[in-house]
C-alpha positions in Angstrom: 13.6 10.4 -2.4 11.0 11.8 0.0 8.0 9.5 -0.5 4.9 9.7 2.1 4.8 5.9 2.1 6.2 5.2 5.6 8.2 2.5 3.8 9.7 4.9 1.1 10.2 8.1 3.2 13.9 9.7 3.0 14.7 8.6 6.5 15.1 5.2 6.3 16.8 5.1 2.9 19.6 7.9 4.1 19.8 5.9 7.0 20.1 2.6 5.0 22.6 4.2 2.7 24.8 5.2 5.3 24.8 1.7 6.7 25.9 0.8 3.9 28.8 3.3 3.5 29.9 1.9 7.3 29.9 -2.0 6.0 31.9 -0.6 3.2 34.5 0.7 5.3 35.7 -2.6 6.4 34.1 -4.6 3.7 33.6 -4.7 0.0 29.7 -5.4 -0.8 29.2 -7.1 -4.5 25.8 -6.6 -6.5 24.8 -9.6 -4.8 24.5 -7.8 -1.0 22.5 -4.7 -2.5 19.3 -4.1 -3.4 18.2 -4.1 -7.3 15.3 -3.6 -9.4 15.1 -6.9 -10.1 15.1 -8.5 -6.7 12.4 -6.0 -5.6 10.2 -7.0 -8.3 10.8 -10.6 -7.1 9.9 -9.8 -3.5 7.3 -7.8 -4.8 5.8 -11.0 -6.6 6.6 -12.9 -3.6 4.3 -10.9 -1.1 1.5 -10.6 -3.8 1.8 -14.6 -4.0 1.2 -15.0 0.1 -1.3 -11.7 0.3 -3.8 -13.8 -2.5 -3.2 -16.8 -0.7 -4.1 -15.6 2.3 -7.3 -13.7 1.4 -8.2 -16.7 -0.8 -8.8 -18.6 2.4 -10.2 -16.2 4.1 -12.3 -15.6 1.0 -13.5 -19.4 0.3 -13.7 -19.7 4.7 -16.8 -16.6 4.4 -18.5 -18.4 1.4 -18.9 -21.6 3.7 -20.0 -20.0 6.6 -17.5 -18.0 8.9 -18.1 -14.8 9.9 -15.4 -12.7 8.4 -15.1 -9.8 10.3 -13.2 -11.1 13.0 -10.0 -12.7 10.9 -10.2 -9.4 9.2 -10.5 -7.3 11.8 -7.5 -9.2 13.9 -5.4 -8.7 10.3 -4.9 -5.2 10.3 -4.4 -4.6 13.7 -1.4 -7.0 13.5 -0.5 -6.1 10.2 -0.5 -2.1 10.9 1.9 -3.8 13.8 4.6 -5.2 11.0 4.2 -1.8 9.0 5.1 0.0 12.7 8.2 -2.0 13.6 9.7 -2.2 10.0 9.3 1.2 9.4 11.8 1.2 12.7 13.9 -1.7 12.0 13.8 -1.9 8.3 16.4 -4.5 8.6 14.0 -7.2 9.7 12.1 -6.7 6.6 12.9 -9.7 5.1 10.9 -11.6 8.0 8.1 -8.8 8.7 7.3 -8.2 5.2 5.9 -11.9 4.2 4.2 -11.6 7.9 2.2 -8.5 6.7 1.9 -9.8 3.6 -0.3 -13.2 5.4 -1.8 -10.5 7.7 -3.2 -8.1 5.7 -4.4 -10.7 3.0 -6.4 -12.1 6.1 -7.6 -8.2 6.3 -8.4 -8.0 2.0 -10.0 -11.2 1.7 -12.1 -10.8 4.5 -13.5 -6.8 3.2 -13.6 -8.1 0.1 -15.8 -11.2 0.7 -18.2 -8.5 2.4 -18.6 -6.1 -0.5 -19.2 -9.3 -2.6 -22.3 -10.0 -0.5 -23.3 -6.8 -0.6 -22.0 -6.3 -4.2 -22.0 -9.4 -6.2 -18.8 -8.8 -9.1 -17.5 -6.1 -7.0 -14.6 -7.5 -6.5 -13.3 -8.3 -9.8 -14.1 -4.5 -11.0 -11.9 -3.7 -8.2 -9.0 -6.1 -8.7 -9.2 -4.9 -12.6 -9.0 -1.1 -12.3 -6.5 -1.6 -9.2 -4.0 -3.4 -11.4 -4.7 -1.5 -14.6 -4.0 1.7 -13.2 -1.0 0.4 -11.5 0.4 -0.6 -15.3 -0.5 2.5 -16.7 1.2 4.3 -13.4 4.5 2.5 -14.3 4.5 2.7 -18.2 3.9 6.5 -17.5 7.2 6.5 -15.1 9.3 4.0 -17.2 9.0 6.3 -20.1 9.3 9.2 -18.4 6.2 10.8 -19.6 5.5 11.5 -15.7 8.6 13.0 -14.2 9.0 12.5 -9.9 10.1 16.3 -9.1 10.8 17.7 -5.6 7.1 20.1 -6.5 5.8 16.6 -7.7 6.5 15.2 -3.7 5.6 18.1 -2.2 2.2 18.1 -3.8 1.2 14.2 -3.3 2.8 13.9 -0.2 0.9 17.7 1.4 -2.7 16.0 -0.4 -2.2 12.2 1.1 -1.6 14.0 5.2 -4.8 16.0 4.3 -6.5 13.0 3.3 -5.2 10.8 6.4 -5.9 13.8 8.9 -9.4 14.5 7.8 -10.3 10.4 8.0 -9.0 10.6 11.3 -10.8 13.3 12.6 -13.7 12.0 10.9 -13.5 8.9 12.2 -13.0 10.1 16.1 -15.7 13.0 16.0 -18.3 10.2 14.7 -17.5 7.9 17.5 -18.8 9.8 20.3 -21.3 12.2 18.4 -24.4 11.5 15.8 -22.1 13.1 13.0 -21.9 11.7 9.2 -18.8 11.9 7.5 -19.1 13.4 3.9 -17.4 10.9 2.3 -19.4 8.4 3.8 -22.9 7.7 1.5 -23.7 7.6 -1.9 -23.9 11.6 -2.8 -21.9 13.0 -5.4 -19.6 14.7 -2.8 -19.2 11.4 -1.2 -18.5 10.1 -4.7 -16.4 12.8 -5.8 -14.1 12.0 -2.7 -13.6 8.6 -3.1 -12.4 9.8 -7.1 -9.8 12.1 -5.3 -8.3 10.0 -3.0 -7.7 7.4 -5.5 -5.7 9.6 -7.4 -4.3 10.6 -4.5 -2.9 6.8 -3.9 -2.3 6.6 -7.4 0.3 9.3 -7.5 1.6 7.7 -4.4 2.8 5.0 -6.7 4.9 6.8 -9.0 6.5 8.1 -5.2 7.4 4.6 -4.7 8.7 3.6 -8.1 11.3 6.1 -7.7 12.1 5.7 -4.2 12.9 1.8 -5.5 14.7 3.0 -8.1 17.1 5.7 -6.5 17.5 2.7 -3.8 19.0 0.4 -6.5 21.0 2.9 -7.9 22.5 3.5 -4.3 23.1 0.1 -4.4 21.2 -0.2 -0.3 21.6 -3.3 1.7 19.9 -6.3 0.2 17.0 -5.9 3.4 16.1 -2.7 1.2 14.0 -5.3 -1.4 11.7 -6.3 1.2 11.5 -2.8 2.4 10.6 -1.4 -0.8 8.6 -4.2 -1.9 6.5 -4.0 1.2 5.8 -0.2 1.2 5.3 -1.1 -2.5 2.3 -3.4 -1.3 1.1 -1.1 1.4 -0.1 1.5 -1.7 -1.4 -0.9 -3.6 -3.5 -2.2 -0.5 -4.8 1.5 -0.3 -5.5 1.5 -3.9 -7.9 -1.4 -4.0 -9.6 -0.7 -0.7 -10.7 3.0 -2.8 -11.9 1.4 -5.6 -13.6 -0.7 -3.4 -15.3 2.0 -1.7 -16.2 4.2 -4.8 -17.3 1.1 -6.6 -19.9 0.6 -3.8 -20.9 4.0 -3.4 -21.4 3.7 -7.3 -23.2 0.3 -7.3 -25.7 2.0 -4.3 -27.0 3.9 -6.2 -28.2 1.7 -8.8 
């Protein structure tokens, strides 16, 4: 159940499951007070709802004249906040996850309205791969054809701490030298980045899947739906934000 997604990793569930074992010591929990596929999917559906909603206004607030940087800007920082505390209390995930749901959709809708400028139809090339590939991620889970081993982890999770270490450094050397990140650009390294890491996030979603799953089966406190469905969101977040950026890269050089 190891999963990279600081939502999904092994610690929290373990520690979720043996909350649960303590409750049942004194108590007898019913399929109602546990987490199931089913109400993750609905939470799932339920933070997707408020993220749209929330990058729609952002979205129809840049068109009419606001600067969008700030809003978005002001929506990750608070929304990496919500990611920070659940990942501690994962019990108050039924309050932070809507909160980073409205947060980060602040954080989309504003990016997004700026690579429209930039990038007129952008955006719905983006929105359309990031959902196709998350369908084709899940039909190729739900039938097994793609099989979550302990190598598979090992693999996704090893590539996606390479990927987050070397945008780090990146990002630090180039704020107090002259120095250009290879991925940033339009070259074909740049390009051929961007392809990799979306990959990368993509096999982070069949990481997730069976995180939820495994959950269900361990029948976790009911909290463990808006846990799952959050960290769920997180990837999905990371997806479309790739696409974004190879999409541009690609549109560049045109």
């Amino acid at each position: 159940m190891n999963s990279n997604n600081p939502f999904l990793n092994n610690k929290t569930f373990s520690t979720a499951v043996s909350r649960k074992d303590e409750v049942h010591q004194a108590t007898i929990i019913d399929d109602n007070q546990s987490m199931t596929l089913a109400g993750t999917i609905n939470r799932s559906l339920i933070l997707f709802l408020l993220l749209t909603a929330s990058a729609t206004v952002i979205w129809w607030a840049t068109f009419n004249g606001w600067n969008p940087m700030f809003p978005a800007i002001g929506g990750a920082i608070v929304g990496l906040i919500l990611v920070v505390v659940a990942a501690f209390k994962p019990e108050y995930s039924p309050y932070l996850a809507p909160g980073y749901a409205l947060f980060e959709g602040l954080f989309i809708g504003g990016i997004s309205a700026i690579f429209e400028t930039m990038y007129p139809g952008i955006v719905v090339q983006a929105v359309g791969a990031t959902f196709v590939t998350f369908a084709v991620c899940l039909g190729l889970y739900k039938y097994k054809i793609v099989k979550v081993t302990e190598q598979f982890k090992s693999v996704v999770v090893a590539a996606t701490l390479a990927i987050a270490t070397y945008y780090i450094i990146s990002w630090l050397v180039s704020m107090f030298t002259s120095f250009t990140p290879v991925h940033h650009g339009n070259s074909m390294m740049s390009i051929g980045i961007s392809a990799f890491v979306i990959v990368i996030a993509a096999l982070n979603l069949f990481l997730d899947f069976d995180s939820i799953e495994k959950g269900a089966e361990q029948k976790m406190p009911k909290y463990m739906e808006w846990y799952g469905a959050m960290g769920l969101m997180i990837t999905l977040v990371w997806l479309y934000i790739e696409f974004l950026r190879l999409l541009s890269k690609l549109n560049s050089k045109n």
